[in-house]
DOGU-382656 format. One record per residue (C-alpha): x, y, z; residue in three letters. Coordinates in steps of 0.2 Angstrom, whole numbers, padded with zeros to 4 digits. Layout:
N
R    c1    c2    c3  aa
R     X     Y     Z ala
...
//
This chain:
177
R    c1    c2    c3  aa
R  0092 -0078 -0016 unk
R  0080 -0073 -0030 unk
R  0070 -0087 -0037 unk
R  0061 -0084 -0054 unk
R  0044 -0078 -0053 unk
R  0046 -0073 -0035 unk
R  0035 -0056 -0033 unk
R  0043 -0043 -0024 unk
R  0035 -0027 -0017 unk
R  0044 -0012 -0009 unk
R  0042  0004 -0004 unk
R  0055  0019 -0002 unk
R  0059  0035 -0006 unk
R  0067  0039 -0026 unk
R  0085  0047 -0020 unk
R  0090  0049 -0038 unk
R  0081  0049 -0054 unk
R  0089  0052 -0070 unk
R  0081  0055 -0088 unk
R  0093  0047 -0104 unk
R  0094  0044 -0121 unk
R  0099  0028 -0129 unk
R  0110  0031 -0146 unk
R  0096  0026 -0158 unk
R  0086  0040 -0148 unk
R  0073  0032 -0134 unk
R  0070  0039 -0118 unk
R  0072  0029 -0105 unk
R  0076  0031 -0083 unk
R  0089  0025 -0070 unk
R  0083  0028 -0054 unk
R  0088  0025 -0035 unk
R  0078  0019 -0021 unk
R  0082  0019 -0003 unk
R  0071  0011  0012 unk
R  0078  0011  0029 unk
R  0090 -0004  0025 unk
R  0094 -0003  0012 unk
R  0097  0004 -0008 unk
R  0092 -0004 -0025 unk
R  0096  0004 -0044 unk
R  0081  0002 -0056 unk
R  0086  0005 -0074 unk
R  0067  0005 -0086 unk
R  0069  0005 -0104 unk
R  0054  0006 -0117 unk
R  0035  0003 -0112 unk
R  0042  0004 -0093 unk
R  0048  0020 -0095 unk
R  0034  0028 -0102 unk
R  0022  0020 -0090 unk
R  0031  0024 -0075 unk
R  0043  0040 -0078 unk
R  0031  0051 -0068 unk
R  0035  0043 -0051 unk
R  0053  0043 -0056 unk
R  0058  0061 -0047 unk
R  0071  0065 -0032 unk
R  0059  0067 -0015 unk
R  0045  0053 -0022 unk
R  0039  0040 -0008 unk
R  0033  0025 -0020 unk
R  0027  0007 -0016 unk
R  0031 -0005 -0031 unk
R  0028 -0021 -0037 unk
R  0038 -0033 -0049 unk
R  0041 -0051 -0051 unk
R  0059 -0059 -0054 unk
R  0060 -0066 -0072 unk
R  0073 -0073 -0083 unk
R  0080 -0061 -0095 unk
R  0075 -0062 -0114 unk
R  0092 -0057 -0117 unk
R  0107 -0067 -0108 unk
R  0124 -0068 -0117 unk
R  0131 -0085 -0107 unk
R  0118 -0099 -0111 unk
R  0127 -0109 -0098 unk
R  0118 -0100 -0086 unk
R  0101 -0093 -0082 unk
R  0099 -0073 -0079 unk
R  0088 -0066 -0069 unk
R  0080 -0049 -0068 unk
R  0068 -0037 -0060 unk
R  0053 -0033 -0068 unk
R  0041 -0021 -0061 unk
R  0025 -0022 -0064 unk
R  0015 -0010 -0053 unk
R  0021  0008 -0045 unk
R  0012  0021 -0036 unk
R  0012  0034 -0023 unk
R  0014  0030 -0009 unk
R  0000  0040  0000 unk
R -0012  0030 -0014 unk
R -0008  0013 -0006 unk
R -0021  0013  0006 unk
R -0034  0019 -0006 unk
R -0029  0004 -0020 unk
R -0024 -0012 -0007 unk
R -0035 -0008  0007 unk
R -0051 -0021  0008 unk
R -0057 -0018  0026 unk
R -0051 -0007  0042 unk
R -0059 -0015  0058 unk
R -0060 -0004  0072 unk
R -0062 -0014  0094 unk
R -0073 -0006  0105 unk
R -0077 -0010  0124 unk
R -0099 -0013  0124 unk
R -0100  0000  0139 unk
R -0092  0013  0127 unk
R -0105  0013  0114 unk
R -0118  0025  0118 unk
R -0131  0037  0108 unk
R -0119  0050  0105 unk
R -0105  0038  0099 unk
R -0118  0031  0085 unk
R -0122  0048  0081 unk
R -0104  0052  0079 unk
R -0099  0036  0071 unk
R -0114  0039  0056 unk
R -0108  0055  0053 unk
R -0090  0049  0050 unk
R -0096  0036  0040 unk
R -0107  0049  0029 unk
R -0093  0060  0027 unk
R -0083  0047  0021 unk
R -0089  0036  0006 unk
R -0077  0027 -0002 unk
R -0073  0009 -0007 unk
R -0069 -0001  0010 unk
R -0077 -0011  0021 unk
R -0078 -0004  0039 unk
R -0080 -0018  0052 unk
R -0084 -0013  0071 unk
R -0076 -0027  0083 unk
R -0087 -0025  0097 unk
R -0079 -0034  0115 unk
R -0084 -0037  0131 unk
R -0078 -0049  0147 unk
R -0089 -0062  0154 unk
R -0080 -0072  0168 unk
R -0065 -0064  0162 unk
R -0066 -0071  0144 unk
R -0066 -0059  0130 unk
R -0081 -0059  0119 unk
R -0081 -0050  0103 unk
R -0093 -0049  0090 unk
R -0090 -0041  0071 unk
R -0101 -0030  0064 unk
R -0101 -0024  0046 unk
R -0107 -0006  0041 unk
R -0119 -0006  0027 unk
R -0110  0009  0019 unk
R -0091  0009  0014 unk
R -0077  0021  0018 unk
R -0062  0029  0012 unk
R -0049  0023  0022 unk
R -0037  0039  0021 unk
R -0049  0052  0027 unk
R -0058  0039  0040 unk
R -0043  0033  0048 unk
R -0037  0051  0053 unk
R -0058  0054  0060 unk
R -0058  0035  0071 unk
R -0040  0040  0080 unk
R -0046  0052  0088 unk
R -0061  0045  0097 unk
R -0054  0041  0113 unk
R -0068  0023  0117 unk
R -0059  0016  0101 unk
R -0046  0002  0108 unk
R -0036 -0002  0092 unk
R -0039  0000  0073 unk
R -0032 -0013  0061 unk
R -0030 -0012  0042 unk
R -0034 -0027  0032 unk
//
């Protein structure tokens, strides 16, 4: 059940997009959204329109945000009527560059060697961006894991770096935070 001011987010692929005209003349979209379990119909009118029409084509895979509001317009005063507002849409091959904060990557302490640091400084010179990249470094001792976290003074931009740190076989896992 919807609950006003719930925030929603979502993401999908636009399966239909159509461009209308209201009588007095303003533009304004329908547009369908499919995830894998399901369909939703947006309908954005005025400012909404305008500000996001350009993500509104067949083909698109969007993330969006919104939050459930009541609407300013309801006809029956008996009742409270909610509606969908979105608030935030982009690509979705942008998310990782606008939500990601840090992308921590768990190595074995036998695996890092010379040529592993020099290979890891170049991927981190290659990729500057805006993300914190964190180095989980694990070992056993009496067979209890032991890690230590270690924070690279440079930051990274998560889309090019994450293709670069899955192929180095020593890495164990990389998370996305």
């Amino acid at each position: 059940t919807l609950q006003k001011r719930a925030e929603i987010k979502f993401v999908g692929i636009v399966v239909e997009a159509t461009q209308l005209t209201t009588k007095n003349g303003t533009p304004y979209g329908r547009f369908i959204i499919e995830d894998y379990d399901d369909t939703f119909e947006f309908t954005l009118f005025s400012k909404d329109y305008s500000k996001f029409k350009d993500y509104l084509l067949k083909g698109n895979f969007v993330c969006g945000k919104g939050i459930v509001k009541e609407k300013n317009w309801n006809n029956d005063s008996d009742t409270i009527a909610l509606e969908f507002k979105l608030t935030e849409m982009m690509m979705l091959d942008e998310v990782l560059d606008n939500f990601v904060k840090s992308i921590v990557f768990h190595i074995k302490l036998d695996d890092i060697d010379d040529a592993f640091c020099e290979k890891m400084e170049k991927i981190i010179k290659k990729n500057k961006g805006k993300v914190q990249l964190i180095t989980s470094v694990e070992d056993y001792v009496d067979d209890e894991k032991i890690s230590i976290q270690m924070i690279a003074e440079k930051r990274v931009n998560p889309s090019t770096i994450l293709k670069e740190l899955k192929n180095i076989d020593k890495i164990l896992g990389i998370e996305i935070r």
